[in-house]
N, C-alpha and C positions, 0 to 999 in steps of 0.2 A: 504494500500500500504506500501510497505515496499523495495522498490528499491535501496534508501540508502546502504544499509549494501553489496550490492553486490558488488563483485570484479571486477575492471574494467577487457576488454574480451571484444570479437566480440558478438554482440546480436545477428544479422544476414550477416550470407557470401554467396555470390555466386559466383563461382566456374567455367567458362567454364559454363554461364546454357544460354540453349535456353529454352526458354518457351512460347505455345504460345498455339492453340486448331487447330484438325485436322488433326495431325499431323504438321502443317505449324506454324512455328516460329515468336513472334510478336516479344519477345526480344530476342536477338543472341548471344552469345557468351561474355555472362556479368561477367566481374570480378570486385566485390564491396565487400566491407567490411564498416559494419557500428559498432559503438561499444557502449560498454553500457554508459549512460551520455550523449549522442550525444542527441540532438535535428536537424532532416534532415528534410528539405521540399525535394522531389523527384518533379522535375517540369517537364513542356513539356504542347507541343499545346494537342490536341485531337486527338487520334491513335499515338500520340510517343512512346507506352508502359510504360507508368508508372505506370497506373493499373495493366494491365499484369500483368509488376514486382513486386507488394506485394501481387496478389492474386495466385503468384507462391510457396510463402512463407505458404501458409494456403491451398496447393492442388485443389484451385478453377481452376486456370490454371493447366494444364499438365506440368511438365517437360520433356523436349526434350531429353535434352542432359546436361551432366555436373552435376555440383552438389548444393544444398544449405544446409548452417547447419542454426539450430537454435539456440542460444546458446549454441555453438558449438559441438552440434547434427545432423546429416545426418537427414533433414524434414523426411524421412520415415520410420527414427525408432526414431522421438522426440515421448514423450508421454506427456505432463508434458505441455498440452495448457494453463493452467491456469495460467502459466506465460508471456502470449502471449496477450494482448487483442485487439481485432481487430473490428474497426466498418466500414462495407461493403461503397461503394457509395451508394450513393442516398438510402439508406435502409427507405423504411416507414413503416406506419403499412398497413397490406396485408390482416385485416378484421373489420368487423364491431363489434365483441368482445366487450364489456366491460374492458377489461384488464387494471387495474389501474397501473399506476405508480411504485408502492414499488412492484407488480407481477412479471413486467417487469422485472425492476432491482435483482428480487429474481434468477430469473431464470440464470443467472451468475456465480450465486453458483453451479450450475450441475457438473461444472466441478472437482468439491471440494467431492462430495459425493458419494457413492456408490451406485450401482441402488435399486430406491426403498424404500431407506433410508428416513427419515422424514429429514426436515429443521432444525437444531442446532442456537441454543442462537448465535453461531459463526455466521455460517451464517444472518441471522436476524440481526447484529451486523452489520455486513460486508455489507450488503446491504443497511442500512439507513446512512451508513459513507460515499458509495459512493452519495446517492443520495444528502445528505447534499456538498458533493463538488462538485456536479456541479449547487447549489444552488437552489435546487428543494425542499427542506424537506419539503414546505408549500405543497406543492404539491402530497406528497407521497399516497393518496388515491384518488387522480384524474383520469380520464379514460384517458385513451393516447390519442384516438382520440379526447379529447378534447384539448390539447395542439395543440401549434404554432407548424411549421416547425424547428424554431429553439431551444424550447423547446423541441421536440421529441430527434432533435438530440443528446441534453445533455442526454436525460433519455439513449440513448444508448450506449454514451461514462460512463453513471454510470454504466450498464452493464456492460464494460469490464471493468471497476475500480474494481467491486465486486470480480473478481476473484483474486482482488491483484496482479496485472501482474507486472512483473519488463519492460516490454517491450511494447507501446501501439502504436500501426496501424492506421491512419485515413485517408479512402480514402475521398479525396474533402469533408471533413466536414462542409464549407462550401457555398458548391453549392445550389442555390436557396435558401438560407436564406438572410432577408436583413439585412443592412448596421448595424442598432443595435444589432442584434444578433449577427456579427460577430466580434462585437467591445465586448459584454459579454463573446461570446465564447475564444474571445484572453486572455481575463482575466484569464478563465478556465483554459486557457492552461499554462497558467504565474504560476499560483498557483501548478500546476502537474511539470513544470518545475522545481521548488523552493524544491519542496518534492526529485527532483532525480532523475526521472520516465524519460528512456531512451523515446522518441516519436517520428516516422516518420512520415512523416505527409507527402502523395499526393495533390498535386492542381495544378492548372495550373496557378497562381497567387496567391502572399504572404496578399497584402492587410494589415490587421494592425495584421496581424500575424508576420510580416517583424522581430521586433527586438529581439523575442524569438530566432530565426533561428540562429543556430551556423555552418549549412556545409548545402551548397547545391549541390544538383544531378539534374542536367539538361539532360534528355533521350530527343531524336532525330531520327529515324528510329528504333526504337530498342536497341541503343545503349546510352552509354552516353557521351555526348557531350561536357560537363563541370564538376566536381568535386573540389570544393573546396569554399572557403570561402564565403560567403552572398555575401559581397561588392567587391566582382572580377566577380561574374555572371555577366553574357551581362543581363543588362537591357531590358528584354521580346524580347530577340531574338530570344526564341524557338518557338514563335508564327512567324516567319517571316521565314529569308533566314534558317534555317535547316528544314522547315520543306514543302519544295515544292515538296517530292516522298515520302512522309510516307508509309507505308503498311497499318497501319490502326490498330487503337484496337479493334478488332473486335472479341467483347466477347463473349459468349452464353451467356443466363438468365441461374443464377442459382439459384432455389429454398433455400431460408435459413432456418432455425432450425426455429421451432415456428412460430409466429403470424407474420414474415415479411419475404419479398422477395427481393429479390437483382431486380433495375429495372438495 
């Protein structure tokens, strides 16, 4: 990783964007700007579009209407993902593979090569530096399926480390992991915040992720309901009075790259 050196700038903007599948819009007419350095939790109950909203950013949702850049590129002519890295909700592993550990995390590097290409000393380099940050190195010729729920998830936030992203995504990273693992994974993230590493981070709840958090986005029907500092959010009011006529996040399954699926 090397996010440091970059000039402060919007990571990601949206524009006037609806986004949503079916035509039918779950987020409406969102104007947001996040910038590099920022650490955002994006909150809200379930179906407030918050997912929606970052999996607009990565084509999984349709854009409607309006616009999103990525560092400060129009999403549909960005090329340059491997500044982007992005780990799905609930992402697990989708076979019964043997796929160890350092595979996983290799495969990362796709973004970096050309088709066809063999794996470089670079690469091989870049993949045991991420694994080693999210304190997996003992770990590195393990099968995935043998890992915890919350050790999975680290092997897939190494994943997008490996690409060197100045920019990393995490939908409900999370969910269904217990109480220890999200007290290691805070750490994780302590450590990627300290490095520079801009991070938006979805959940519906901060938990002991709370004091990294430097801006929160509270969405609500689609929209967003709050914007601004940790300690001015309502105290889990998006789970109550905003959210009694949601539309509903109501996503497709979308098949992902490799050995895992988006449930």
């Amino acid at each position: 990783m090397n996010p440091s050196g970059a000039a402060p700038g919007p990571a990601l903007e949206f524009v006037g964007a609806d986004i949503g599948y079916d035509g039918r819009p779950v987020v409406r007419r969102l104007d947001l700007r996040i910038d590099l350095g920022e650490v955002v939790a994006v909150l809200g109950a379930n179906g407030s579009g918050k997912s929606t909203l970052v999996r607009g950013v990565f084509g999984l949702a349709p854009l409607l209407g309006g616009e999103i850049r990525v560092l400060g590129t129009d999403r549909r002519a960005f090329r340059q993902w491997h500044r982007v890295g992005y780990v799905p909700q609930a992402q697990t592993v989708a076979s019964a593979m043997p796929t160890t550990v350092a595979e996983v995390v290799a495969s990362g590097r796709l973004a970096h090569r050309r088709p066809w290409s063999r794996f470089t000393a670079a690469d091989r380099a870049a993949a045991s530096a991420a694994i080693e940050a999210v304190g997996l190195a003992h770990r590195e010729r393990t099968p995935l399926a043998d890992l915890s729920g919350g050790q999975q998830r680290r092997v897939l936030i190494a994943r997008a480390l490996a690409t060197d992203p100045e920019v990393l995504v995490l939908d409900e990273p999370t969910a269904g992991v217990d109480a220890p693992s999200q007290e290691g994974f805070a750490e994780l993230l302590a450590g990627l915040c300290s490095a520079g590493l801009t991070i938006v981070l979805v959940t519906h709840e901060l938990g002991p992720l709370a004091p990294l958090i430097t801006r929160s986005v509270v969405m609500a029907d689609g929209r967003v309901a709050f914007d601004g500092s940790p300690a001015a959010a309502p105290a889990g009011g998006w789970a109550g009075d905003w959210h009694h006529h949601h539309h509903g996040d109501h996503s497709p399954q979308h098949p992902a790259a490799g050995l895992f699926g988006e449930r």
